[in-house]
PDB file of N, CA, C, O and CB in Angstrom:
ATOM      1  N   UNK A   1     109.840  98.141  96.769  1.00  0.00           N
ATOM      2  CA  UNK A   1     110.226  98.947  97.893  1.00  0.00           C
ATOM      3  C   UNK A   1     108.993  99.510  98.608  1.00  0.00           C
ATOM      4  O   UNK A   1     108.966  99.700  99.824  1.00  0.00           O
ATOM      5  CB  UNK A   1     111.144 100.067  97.439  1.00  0.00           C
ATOM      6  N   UNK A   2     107.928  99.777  97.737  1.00  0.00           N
ATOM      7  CA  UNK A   2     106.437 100.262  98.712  1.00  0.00           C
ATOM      8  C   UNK A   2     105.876  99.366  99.170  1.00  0.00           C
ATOM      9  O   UNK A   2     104.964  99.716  99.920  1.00  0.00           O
ATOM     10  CB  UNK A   2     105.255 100.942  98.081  1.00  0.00           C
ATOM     11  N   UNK A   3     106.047  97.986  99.026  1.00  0.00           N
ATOM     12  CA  UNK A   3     105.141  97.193  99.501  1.00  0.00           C
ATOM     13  C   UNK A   3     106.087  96.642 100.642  1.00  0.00           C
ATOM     14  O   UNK A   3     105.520  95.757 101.283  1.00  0.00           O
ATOM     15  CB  UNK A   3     104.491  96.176  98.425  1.00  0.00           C
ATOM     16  N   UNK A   4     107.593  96.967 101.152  1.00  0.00           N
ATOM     17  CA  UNK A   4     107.867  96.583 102.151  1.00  0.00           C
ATOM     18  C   UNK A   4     107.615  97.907 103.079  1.00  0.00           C
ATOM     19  O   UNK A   4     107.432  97.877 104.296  1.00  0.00           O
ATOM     20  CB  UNK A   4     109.138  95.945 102.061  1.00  0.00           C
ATOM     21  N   UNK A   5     107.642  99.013 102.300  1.00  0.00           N
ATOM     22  CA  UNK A   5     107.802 100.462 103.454  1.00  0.00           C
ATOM     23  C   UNK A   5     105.929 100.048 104.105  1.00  0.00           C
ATOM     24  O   UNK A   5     105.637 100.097 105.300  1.00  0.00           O
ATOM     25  CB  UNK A   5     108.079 102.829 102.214  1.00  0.00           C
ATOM     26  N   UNK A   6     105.107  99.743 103.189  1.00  0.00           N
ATOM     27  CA  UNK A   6     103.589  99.549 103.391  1.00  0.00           C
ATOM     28  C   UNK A   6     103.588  98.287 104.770  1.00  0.00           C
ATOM     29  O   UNK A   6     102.873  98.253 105.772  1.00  0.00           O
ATOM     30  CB  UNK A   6     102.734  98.902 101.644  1.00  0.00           C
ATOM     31  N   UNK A   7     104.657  97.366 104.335  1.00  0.00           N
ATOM     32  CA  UNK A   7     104.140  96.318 105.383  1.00  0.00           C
ATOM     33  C   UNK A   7     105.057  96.648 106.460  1.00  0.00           C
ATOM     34  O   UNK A   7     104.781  96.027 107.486  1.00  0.00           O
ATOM     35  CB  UNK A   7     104.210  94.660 104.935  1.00  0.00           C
ATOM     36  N   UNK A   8     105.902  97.302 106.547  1.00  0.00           N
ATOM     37  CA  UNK A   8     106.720  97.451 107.736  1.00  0.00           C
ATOM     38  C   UNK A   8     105.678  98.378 108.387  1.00  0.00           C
ATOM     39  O   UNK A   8     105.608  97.959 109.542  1.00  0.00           O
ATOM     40  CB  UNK A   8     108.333  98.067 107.528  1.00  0.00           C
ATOM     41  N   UNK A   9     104.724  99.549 108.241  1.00  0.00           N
ATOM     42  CA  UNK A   9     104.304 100.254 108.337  1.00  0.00           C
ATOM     43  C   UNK A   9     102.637  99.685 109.452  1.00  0.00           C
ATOM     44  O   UNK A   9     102.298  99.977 110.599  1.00  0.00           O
ATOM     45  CB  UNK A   9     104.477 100.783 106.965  1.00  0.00           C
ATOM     46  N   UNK A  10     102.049  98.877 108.471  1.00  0.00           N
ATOM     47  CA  UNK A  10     101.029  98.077 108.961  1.00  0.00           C
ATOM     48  C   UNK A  10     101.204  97.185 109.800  1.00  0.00           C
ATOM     49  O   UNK A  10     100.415  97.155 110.744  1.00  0.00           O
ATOM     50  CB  UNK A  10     100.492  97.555 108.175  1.00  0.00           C
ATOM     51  N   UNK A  11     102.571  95.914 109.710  1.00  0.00           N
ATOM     52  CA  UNK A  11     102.789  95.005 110.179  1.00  0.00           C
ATOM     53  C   UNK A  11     103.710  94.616 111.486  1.00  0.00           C
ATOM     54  O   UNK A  11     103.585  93.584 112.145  1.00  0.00           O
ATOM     55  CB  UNK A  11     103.000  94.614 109.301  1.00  0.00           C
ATOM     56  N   UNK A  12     104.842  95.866 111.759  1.00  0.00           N
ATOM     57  CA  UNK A  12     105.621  95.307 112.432  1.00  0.00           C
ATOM     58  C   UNK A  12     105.656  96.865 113.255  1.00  0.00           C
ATOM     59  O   UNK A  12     105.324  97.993 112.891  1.00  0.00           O
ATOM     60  CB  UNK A  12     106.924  94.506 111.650  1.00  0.00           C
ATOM     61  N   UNK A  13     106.406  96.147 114.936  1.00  0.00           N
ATOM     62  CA  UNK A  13     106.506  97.605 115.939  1.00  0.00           C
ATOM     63  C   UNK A  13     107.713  97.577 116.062  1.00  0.00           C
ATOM     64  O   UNK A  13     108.398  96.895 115.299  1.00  0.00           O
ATOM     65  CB  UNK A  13     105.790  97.751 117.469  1.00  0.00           C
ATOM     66  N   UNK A  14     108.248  98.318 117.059  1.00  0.00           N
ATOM     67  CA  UNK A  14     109.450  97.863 117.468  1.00  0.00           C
ATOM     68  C   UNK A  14     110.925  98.275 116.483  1.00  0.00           C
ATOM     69  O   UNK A  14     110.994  98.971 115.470  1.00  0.00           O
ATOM     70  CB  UNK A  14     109.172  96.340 117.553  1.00  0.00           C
ATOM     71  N   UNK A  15     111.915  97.608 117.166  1.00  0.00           N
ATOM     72  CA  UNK A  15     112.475  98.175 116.316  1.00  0.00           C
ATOM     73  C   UNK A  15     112.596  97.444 114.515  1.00  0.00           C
ATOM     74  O   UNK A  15     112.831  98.210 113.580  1.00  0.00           O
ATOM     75  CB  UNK A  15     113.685  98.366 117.086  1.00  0.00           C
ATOM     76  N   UNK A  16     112.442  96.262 114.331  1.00  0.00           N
ATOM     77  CA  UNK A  16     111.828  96.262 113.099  1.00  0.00           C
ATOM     78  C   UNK A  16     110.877  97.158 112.220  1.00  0.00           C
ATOM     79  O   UNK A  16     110.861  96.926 111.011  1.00  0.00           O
ATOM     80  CB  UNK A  16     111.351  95.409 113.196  1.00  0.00           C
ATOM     81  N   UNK A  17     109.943  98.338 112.813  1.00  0.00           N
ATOM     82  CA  UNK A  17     108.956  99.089 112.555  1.00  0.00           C
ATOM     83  C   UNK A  17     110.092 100.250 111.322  1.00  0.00           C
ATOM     84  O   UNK A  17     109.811 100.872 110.297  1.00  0.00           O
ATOM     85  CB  UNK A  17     108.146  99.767 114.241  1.00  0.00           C
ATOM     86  N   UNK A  18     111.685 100.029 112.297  1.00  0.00           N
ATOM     87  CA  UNK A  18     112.179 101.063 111.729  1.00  0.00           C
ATOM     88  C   UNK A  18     113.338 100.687 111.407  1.00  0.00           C
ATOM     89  O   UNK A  18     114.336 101.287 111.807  1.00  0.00           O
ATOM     90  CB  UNK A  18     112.151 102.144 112.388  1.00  0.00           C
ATOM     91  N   UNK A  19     113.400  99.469 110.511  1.00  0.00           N
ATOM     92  CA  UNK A  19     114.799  98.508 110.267  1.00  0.00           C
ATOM     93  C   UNK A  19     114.899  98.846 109.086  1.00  0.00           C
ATOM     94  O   UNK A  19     113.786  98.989 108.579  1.00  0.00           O
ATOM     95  CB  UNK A  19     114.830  96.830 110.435  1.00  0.00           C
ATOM     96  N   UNK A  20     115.992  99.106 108.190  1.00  0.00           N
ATOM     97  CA  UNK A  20     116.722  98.939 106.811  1.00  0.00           C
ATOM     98  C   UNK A  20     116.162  97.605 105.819  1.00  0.00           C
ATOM     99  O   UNK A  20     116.338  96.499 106.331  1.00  0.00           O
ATOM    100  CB  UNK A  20     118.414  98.694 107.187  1.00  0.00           C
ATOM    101  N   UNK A  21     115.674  97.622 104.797  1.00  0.00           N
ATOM    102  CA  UNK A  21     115.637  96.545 104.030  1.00  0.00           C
ATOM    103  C   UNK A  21     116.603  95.872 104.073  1.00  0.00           C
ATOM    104  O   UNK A  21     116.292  94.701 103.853  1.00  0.00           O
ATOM    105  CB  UNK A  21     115.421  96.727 102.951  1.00  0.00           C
ATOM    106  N   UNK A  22     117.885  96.028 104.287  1.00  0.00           N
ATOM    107  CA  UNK A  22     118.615  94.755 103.868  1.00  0.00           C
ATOM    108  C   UNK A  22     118.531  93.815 105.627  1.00  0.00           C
ATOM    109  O   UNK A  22     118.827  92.621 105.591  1.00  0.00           O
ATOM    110  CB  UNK A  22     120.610  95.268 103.141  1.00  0.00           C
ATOM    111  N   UNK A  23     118.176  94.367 106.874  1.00  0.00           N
ATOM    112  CA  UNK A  23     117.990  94.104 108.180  1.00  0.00           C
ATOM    113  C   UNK A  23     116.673  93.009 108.046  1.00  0.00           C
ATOM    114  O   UNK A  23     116.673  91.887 108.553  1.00  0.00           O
ATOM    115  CB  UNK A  23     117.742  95.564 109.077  1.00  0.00           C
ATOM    116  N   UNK A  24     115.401  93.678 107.135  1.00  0.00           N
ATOM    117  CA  UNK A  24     114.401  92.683 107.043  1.00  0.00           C
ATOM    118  C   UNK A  24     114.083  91.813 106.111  1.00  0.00           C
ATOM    119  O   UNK A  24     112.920  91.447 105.946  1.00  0.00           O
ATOM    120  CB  UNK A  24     113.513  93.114 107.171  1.00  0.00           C
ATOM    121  N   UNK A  25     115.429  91.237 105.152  1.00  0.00           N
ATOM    122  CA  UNK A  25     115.446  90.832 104.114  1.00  0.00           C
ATOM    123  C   UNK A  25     115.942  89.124 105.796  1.00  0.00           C
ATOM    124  O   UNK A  25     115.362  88.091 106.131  1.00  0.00           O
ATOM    125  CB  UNK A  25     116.618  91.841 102.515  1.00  0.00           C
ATOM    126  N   UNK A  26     117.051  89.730 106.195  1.00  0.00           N
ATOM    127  CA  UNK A  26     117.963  88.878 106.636  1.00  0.00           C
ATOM    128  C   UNK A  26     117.256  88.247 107.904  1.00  0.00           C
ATOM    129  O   UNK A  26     117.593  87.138 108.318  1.00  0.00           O
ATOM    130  CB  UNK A  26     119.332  89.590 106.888  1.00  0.00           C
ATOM    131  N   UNK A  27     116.234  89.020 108.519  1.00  0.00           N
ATOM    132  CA  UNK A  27     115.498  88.445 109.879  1.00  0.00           C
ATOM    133  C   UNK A  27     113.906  88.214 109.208  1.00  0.00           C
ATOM    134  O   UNK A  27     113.712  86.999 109.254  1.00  0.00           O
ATOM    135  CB  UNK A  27     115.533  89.793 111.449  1.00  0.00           C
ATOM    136  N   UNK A  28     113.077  88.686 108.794  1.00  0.00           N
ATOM    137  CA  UNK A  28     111.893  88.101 108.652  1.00  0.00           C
ATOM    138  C   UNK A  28     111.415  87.141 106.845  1.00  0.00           C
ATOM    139  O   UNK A  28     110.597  86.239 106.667  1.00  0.00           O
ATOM    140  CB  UNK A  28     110.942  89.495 109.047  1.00  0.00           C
ATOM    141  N   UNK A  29     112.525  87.988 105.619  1.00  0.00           N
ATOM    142  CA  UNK A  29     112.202  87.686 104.753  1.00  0.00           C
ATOM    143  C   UNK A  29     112.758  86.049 104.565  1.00  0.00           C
ATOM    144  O   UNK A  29     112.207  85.433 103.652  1.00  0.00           O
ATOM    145  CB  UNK A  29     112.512  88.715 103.957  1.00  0.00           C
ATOM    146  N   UNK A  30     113.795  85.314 105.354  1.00  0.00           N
ATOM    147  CA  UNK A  30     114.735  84.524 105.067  1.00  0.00           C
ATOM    148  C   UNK A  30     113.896  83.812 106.028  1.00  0.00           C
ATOM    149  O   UNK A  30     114.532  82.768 106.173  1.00  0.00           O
ATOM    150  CB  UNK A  30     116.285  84.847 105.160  1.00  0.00           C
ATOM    151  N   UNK A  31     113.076  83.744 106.622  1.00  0.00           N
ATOM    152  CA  UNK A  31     112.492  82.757 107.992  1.00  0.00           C
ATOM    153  C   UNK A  31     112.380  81.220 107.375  1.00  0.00           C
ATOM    154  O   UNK A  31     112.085  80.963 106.208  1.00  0.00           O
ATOM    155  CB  UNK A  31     110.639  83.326 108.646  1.00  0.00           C
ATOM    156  N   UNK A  32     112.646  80.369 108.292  1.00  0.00           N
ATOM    157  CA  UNK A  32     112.481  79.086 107.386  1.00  0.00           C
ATOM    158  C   UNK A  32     111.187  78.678 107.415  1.00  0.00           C
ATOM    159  O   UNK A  32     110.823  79.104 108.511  1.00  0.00           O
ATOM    160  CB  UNK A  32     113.325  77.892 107.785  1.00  0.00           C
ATOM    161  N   UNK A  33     110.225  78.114 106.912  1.00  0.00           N
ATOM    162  CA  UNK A  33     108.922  77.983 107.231  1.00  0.00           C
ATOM    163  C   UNK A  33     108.693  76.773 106.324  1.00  0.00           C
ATOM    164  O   UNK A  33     109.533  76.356 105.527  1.00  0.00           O
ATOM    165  CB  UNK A  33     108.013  79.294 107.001  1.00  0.00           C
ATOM    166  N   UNK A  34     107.417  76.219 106.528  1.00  0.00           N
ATOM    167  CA  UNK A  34     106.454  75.308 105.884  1.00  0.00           C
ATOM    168  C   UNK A  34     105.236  75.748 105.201  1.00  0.00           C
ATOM    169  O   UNK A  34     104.438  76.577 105.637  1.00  0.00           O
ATOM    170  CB  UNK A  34     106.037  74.478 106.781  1.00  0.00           C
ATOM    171  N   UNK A  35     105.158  75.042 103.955  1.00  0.00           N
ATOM    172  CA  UNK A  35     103.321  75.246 103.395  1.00  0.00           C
ATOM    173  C   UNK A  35     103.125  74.349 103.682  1.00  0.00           C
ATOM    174  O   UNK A  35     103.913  73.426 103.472  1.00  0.00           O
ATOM    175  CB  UNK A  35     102.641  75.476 101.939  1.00  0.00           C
ATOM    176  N   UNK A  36     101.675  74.153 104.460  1.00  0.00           N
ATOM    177  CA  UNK A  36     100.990  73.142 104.591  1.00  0.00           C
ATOM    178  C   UNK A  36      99.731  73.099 104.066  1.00  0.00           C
ATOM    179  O   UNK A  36      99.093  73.905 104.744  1.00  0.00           O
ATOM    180  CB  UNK A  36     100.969  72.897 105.674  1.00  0.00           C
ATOM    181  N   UNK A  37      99.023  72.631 103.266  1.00  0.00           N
ATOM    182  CA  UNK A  37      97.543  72.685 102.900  1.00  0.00           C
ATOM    183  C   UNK A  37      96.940  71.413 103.684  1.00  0.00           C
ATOM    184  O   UNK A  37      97.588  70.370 103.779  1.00  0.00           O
ATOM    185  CB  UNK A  37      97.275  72.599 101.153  1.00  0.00           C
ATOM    186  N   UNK A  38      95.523  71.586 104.296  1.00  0.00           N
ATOM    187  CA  UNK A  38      95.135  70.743 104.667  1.00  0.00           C
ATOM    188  C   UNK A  38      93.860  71.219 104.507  1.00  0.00           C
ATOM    189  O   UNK A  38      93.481  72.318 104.911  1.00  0.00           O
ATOM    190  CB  UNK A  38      95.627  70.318 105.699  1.00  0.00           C
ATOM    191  N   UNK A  39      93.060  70.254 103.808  1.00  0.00           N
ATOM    192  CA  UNK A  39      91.241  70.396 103.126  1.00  0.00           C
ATOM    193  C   UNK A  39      91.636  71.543 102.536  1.00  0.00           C
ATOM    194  O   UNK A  39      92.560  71.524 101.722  1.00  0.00           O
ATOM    195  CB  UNK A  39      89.587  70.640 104.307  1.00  0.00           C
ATOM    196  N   UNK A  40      90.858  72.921 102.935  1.00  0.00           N
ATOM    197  CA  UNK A  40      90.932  73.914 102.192  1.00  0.00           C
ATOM    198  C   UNK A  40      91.731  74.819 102.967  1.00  0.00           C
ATOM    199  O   UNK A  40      91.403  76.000 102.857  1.00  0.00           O
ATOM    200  CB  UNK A  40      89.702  74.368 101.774  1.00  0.00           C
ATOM    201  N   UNK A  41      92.513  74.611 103.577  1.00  0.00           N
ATOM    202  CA  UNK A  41      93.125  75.817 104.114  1.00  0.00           C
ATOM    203  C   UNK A  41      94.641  75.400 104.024  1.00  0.00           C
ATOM    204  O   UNK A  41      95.089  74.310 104.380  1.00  0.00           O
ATOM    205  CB  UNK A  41      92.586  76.222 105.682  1.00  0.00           C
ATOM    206  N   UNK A  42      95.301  76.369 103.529  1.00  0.00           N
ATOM    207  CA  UNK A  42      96.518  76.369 103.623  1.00  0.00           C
ATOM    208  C   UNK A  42      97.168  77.552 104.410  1.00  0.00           C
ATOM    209  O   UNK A  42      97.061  78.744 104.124  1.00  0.00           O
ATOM    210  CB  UNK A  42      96.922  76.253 102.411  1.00  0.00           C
ATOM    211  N   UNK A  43      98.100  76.821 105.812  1.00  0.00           N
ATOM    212  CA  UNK A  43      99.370  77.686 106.594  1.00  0.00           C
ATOM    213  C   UNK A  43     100.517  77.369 106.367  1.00  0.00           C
ATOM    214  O   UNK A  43     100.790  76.416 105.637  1.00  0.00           O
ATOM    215  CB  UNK A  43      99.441  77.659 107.973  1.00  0.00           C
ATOM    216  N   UNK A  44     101.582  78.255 107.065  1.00  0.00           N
ATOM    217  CA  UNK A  44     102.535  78.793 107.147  1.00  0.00           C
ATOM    218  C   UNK A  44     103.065  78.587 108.576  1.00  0.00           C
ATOM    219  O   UNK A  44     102.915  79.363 109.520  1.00  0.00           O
ATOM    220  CB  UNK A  44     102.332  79.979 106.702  1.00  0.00           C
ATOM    221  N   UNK A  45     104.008  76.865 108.573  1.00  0.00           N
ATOM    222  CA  UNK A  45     104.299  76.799 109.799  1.00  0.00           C
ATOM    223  C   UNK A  45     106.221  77.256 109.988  1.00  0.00           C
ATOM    224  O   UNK A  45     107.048  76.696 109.268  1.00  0.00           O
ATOM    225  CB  UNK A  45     103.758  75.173 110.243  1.00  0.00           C
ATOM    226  N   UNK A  46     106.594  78.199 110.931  1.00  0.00           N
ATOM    227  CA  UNK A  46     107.542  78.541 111.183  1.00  0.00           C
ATOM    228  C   UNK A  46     107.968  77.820 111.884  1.00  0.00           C
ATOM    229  O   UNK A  46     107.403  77.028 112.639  1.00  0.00           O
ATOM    230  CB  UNK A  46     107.605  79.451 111.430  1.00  0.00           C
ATOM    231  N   UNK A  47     109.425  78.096 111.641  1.00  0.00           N
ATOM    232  CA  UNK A  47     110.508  76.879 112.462  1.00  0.00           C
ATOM    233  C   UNK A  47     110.495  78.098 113.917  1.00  0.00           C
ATOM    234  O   UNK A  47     110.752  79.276 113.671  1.00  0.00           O
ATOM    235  CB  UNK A  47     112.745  76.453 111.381  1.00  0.00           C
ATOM    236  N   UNK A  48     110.279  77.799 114.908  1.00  0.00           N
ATOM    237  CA  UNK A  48     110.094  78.139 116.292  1.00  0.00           C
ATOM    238  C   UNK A  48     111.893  78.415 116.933  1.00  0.00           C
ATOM    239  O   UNK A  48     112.162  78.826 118.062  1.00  0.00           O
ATOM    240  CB  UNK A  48     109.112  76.664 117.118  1.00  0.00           C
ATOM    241  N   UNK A  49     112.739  78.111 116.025  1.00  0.00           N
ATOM    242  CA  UNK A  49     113.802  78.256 116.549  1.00  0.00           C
ATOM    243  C   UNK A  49     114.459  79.671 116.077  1.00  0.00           C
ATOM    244  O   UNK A  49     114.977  80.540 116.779  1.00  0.00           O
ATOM    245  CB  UNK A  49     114.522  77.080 116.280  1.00  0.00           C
ATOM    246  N   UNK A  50     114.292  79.630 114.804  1.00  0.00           N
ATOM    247  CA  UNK A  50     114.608  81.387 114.494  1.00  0.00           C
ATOM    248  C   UNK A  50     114.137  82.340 115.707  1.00  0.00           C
ATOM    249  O   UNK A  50     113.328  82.126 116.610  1.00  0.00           O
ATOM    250  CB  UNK A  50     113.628  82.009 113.005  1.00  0.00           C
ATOM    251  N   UNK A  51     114.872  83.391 115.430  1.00  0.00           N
ATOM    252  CA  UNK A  51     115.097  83.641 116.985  1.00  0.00           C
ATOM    253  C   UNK A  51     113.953  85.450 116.180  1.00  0.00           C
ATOM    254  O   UNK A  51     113.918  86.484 116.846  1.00  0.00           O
ATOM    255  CB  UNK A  51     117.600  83.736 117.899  1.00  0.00           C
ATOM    256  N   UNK A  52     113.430  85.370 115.172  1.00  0.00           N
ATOM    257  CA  UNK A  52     112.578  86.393 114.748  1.00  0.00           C
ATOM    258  C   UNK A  52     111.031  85.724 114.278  1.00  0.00           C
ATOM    259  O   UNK A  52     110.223  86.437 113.683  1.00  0.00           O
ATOM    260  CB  UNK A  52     113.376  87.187 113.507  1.00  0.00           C
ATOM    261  N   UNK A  53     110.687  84.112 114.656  1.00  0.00           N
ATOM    262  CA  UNK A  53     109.669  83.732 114.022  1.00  0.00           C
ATOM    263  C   UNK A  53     108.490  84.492 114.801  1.00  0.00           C
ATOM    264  O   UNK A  53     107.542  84.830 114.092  1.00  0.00           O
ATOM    265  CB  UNK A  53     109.620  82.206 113.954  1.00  0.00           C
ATOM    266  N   UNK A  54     108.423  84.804 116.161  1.00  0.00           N
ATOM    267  CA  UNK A  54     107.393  85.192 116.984  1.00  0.00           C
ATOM    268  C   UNK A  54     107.393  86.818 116.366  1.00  0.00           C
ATOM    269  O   UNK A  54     106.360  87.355 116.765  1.00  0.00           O
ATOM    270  CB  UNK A  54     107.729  84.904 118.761  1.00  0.00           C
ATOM    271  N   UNK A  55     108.002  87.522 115.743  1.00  0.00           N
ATOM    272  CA  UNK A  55     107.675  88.890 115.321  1.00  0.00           C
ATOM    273  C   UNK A  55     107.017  88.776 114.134  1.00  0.00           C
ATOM    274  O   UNK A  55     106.344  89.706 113.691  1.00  0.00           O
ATOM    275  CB  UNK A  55     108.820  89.792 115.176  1.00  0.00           C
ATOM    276  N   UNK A  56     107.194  87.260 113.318  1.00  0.00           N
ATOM    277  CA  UNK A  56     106.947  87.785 111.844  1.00  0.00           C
ATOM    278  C   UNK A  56     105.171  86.913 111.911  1.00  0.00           C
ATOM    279  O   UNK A  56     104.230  87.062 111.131  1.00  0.00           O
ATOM    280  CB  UNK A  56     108.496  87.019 110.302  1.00  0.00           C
ATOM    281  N   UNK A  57     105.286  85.918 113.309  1.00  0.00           N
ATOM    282  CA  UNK A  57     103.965  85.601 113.457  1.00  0.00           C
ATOM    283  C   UNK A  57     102.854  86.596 114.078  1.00  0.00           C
ATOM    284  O   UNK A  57     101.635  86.424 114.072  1.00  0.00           O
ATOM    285  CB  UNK A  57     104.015  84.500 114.177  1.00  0.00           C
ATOM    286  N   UNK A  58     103.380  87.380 114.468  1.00  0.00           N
ATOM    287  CA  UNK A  58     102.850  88.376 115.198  1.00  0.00           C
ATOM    288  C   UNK A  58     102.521  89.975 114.078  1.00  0.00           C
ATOM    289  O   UNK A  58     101.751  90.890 114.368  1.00  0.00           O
ATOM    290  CB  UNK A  58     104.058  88.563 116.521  1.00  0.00           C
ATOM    291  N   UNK A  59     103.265  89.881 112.986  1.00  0.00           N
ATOM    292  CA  UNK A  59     103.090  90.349 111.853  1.00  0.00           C
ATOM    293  C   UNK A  59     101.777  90.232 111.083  1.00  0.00           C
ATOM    294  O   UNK A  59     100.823  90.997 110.942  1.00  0.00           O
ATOM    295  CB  UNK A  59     103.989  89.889 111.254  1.00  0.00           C
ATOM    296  N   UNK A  60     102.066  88.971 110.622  1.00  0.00           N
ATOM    297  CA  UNK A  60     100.953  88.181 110.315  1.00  0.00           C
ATOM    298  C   UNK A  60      99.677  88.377 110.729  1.00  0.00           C
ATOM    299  O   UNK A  60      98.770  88.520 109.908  1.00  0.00           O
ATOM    300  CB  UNK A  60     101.167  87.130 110.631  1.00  0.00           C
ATOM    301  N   UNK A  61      99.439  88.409 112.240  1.00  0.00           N
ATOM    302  CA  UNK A  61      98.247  88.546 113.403  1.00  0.00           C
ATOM    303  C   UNK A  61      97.973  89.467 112.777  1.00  0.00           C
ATOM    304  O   UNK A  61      97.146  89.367 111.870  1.00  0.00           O
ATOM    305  CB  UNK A  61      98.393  88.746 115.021  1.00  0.00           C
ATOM    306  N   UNK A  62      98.626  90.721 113.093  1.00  0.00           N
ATOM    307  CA  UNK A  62      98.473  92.237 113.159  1.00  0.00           C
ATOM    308  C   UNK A  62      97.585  92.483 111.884  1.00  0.00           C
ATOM    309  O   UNK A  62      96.472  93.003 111.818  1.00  0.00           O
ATOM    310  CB  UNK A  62     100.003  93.112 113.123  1.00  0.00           C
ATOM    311  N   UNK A  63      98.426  91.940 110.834  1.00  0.00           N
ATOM    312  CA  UNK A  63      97.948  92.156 109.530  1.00  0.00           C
ATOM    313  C   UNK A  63      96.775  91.353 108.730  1.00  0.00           C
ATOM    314  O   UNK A  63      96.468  91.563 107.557  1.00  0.00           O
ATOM    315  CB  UNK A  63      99.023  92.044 108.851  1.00  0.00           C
ATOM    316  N   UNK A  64      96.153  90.349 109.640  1.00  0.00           N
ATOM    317  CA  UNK A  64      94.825  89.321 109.421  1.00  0.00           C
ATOM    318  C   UNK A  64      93.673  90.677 110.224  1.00  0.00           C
ATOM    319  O   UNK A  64      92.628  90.990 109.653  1.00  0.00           O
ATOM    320  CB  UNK A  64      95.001  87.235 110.602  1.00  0.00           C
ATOM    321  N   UNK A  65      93.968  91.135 111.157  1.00  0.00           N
ATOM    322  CA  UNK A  65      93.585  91.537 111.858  1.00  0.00           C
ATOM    323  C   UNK A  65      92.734  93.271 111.215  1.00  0.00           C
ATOM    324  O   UNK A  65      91.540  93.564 111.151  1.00  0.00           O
ATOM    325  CB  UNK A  65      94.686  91.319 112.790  1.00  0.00           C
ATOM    326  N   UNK A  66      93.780  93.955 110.901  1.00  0.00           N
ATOM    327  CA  UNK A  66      93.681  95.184 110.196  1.00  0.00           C
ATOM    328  C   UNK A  66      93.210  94.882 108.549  1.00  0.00           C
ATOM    329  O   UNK A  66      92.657  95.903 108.141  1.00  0.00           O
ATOM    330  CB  UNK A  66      95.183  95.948 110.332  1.00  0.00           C
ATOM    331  N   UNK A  67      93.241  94.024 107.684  1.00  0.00           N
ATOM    332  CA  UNK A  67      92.038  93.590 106.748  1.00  0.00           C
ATOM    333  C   UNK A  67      91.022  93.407 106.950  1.00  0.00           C
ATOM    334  O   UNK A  67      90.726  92.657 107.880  1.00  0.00           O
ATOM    335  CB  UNK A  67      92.054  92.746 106.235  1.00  0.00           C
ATOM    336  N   UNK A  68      90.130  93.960 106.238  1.00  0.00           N
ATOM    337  CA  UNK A  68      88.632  93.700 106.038  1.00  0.00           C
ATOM    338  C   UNK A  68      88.357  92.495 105.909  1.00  0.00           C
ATOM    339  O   UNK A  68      89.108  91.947 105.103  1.00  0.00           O
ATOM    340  CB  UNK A  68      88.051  94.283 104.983  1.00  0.00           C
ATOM    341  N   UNK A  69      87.424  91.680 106.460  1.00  0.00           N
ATOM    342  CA  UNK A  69      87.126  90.184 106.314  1.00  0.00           C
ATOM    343  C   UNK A  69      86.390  89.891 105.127  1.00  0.00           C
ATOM    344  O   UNK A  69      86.073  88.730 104.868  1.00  0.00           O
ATOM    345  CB  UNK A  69      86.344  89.636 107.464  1.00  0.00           C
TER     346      UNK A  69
END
């Protein structure tokens, strides 16, 4: 439960910023996605049709972003 109140906190605006766990279980935790490794890097390609992939990619951003490199 702290590590979603932590990432809702860091990661998301809007009204997701202030959604119910069972709200971000059902829109960002359930996203359909891909692992892809290629050489040394492995992503995380989202299916573009979920109608929440651009918040949880934008999550993501936020949160590459606000870590220390």
């Amino acid at each position: 439960m702290d590590l979603t109140a932590w990432a809702q906190h860091l990661c998301l605006d809007g009204a997701l910023a202030a959604a119910e766990p069972k709200k971000l279980r059902y829109r960002l935790f359930h996203t359909a996605a891909r692992v892809a490794t290629t050489g040394r890097a492995t992503t995380g390609r989202l299916d573009r049709n979920w109608p929440w992939a651009a918040a949880l990619a934008a999550a993501f951003k936020r949160l590459r972003t606000a870590l220390p490199a």
